[in-house]
C-alpha positions in Angstrom: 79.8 101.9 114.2 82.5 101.4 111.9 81.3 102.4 108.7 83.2 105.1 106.6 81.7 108.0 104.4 82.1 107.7 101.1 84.8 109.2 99.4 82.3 112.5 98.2 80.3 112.6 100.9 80.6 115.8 102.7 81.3 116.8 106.3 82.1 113.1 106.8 78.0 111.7 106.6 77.9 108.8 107.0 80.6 107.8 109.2 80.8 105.3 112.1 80.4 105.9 115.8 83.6 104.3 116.5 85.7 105.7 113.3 84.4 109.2 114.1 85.4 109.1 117.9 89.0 107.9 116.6 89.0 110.4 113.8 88.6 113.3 116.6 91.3 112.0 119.0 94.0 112.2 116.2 92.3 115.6 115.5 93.4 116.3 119.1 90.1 116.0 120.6 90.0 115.7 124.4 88.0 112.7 125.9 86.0 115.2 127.6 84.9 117.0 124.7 81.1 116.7 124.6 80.9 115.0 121.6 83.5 112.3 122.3 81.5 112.2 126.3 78.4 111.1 124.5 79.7 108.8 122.0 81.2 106.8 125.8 78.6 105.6 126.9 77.8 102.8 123.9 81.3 102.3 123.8 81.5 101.0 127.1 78.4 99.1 126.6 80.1 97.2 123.6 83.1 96.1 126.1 80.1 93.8 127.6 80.7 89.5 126.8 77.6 89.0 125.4 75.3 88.4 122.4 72.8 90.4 122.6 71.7 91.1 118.9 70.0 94.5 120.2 74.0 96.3 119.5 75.0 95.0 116.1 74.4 98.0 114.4 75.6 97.7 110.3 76.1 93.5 111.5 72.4 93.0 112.2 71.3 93.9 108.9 67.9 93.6 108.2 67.0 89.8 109.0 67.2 88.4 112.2 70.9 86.8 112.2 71.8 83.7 114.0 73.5 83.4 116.5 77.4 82.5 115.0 76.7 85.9 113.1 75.6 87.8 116.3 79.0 86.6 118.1 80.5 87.8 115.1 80.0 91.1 115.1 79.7 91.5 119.2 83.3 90.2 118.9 84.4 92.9 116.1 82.5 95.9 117.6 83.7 94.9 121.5 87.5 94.7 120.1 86.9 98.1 118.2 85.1 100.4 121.4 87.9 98.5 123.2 90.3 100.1 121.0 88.9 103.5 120.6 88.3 104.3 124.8 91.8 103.3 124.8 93.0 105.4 122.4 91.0 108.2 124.0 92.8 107.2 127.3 90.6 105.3 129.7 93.7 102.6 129.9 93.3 102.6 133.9 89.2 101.8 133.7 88.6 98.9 135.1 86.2 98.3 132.9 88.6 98.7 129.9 91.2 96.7 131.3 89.0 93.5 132.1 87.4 93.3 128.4 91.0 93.9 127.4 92.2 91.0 129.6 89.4 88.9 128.2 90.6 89.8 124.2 94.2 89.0 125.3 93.4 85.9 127.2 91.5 84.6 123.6 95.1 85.6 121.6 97.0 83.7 124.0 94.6 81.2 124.0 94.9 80.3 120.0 98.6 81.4 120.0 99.3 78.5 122.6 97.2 75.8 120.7 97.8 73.8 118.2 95.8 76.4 115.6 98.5 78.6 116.4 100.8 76.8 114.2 98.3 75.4 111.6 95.2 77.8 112.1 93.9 76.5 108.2 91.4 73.3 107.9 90.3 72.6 104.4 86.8 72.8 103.5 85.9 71.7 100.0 88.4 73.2 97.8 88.9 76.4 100.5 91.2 77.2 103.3 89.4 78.6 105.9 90.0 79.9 109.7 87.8 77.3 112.1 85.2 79.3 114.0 87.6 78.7 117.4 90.2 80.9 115.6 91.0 83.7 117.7 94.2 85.7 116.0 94.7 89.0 116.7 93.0 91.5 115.0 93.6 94.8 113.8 91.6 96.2 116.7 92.9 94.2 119.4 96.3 95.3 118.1 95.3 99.4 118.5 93.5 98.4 121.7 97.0 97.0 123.4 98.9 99.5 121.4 97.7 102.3 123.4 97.2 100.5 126.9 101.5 100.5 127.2 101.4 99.9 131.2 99.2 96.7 130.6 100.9 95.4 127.2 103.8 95.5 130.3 101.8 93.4 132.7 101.5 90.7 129.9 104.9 90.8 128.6 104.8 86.9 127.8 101.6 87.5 125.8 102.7 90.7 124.0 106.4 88.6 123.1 104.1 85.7 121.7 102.0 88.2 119.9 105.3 89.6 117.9 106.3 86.2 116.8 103.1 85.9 115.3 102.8 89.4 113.4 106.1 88.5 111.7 105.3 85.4 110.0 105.1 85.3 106.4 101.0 86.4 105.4 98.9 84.0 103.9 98.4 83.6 100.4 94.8 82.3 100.7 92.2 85.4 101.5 91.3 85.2 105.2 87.9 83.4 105.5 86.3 81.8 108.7 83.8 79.3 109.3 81.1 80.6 111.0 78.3 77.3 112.1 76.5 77.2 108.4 78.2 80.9 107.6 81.7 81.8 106.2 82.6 85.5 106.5 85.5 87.2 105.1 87.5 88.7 108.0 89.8 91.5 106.7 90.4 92.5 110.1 92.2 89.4 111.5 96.1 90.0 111.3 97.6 86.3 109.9 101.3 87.6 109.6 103.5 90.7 108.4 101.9 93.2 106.0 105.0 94.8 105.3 107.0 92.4 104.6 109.8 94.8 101.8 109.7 98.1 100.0 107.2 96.9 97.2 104.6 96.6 99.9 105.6 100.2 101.6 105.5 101.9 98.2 102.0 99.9 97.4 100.0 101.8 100.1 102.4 104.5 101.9 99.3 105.6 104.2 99.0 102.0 105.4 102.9 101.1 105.7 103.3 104.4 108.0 99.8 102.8 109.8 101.3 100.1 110.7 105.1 101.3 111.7 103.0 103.6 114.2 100.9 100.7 115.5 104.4 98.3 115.8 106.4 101.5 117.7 103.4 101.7 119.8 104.0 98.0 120.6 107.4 98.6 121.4 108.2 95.7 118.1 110.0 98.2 115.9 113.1 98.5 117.2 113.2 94.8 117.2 112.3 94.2 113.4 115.4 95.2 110.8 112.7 94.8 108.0 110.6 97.4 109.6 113.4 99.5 110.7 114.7 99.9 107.3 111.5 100.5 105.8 111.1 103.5 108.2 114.8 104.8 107.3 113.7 104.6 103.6 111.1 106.6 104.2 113.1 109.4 106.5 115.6 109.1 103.0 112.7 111.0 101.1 112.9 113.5 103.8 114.3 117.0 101.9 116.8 119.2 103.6 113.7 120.9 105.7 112.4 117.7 107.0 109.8 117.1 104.8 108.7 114.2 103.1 108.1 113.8 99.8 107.0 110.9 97.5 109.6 108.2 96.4 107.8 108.8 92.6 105.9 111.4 91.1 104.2 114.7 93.1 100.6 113.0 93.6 99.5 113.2 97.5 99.6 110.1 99.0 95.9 108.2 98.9 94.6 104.8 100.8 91.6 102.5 100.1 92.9 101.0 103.6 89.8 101.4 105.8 91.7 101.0 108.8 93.6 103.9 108.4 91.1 106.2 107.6 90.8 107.3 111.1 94.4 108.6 110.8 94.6 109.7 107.2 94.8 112.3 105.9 93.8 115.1 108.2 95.0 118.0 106.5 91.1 119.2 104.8 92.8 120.1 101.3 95.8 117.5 99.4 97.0 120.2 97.0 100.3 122.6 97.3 102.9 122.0 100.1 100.0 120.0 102.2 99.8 117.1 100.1 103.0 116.4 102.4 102.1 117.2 105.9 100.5 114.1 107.3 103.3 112.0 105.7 105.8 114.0 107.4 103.5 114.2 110.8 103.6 110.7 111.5 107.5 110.6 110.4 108.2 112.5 113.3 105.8 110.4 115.7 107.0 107.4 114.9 110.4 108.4 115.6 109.6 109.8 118.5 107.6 106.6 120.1 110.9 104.7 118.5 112.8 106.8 121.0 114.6 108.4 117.7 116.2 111.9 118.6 114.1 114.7 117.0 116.1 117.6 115.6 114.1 120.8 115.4 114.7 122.3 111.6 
């Protein structure tokens, strides 16, 4: 479901249900598309609150896993088909909008706790996330992020969430204890990924990722960090309106998984289209800003 090809593989083999659906939709892909009306019907059927190990997919692996593990991954793949059908627009399903008021009722839940201000317990010489942990994940994030009319139902919630995501990151790697298991949890969001230009310039694909994902939210007009971290980046913009890198002529490349969905989706990186998915998501994330957009 949310594996990625490898970075030879060709045609995409190899890729994820749920990373391929996404992939289309930013290719402009309608929901209705055949291919994206098959893929629907498992997604929906991940939304479901249970356990049962029979749709793990890549997280059942090839013992029988127990049954920490097998809420493990329920919980990552139900958060991810939650946000890919809203990405793809089913916002309105009812179906879509209870598993989405289930995932926000478990943020709130931890954000309101005591966790919420000290999630870490110390286990031996480690930091880790208790298995009651529930912080918002990258997933939940794109799920609300594209659900606008509900993120406005749960304005309380969504407020809360923002005073999370700009918290100072851990320093600690993000682990969680899992009954006898800990798993390494890239996925969870613990703070600000962004937090000055060092970390922009680090992984441009993933800075613009995330400016999308916080206009989406409706956050970046409320964050000067992030606002002037966007400027910066409209600053490399030439006198056409294109942008080009702050160093050097090399196309901008990722090892970010999460934003392989996104970028790039120009086929070649060579010549002038080396800048065109840079300069795409300039404009879009201006526009969802509610930044005037001059035609050049």
């Amino acid at each position: 479901m949310l594996t990625l090809p490898a970075v030879r593989a060709a045609h995409f083999e190899g890729v994820g249900t749920i990373n391929a659906v996404r992939r289309l939709l930013e290719y402009g892909w309608d929901k209705d598309s055949p291919p994206l009306m098959q893929a629907r019907r498992v997604l929906f059927r991940l939304l479901a609150e249970d356990d049962d190990p029979a749709y793990l997919f890549e997280f059942g692996g090839k013992a029988s896993p127990d049954e920490d593990m097998v809420h493990r991954g329920r919980l990552i793949l139900r958060e991810a088909a939650a946000a890919a059908l809203a990405q793809a627009g089913y916002e309105g399903d009812p179906r879509l909008r209870g598993a989405a008021r289930r995932i926000l009722d478990r943020i709130n839940d931890f954000l309101r706790s005591p966790l919420g201000e000290r999630p870490w317990i110390r286990v031996g010489n480690q930091h880790l996330l208790p298995a009651e942990a529930t912080p918002p994940s990258i997933y939940a994030l794109n799920m609300l992020a594209h659900m606008p009319l509900f993120c406005t139902e749960h304005a309380e919630v969504m407020d809360r969430i923002y005073q999370w995501l700009i918290q100072p990151l851990p320093r600690q790697e993000i682990i969680q204890l899992l009954g006898r298991h800990t798993a390494v949890q890239h996925h969870l969001v613990m703070g600000d990924p962004l937090p000055h230009r060092n970390a922009a310039d680090a992984d441009v694909a993933g800075a613009l990722s995330w400016l999308e994902l916080m206009a989406r939210l409706g956050y970046l007009n409320r964050n000067d960090n992030w606002s002037k971290l966007f400027d910066r980046f409209l600053d490399d913009c030439d006198a056409g309106a294109v942008w080009h890198p702050h160093r050097g002529l090399h196309a901008v490349k990722s090892t970010n998984p999460f934003v392989w969905s996104a970028y790039p989706l120009e086929d070649e990186l060579a010549g002038d289209e080396r800048w065109t998915d840079v300069t795409f998501r300039l404009g879009l994330i201006a526009r969802l800003a509610g930044r005037t957009i001059e035609v050049v």
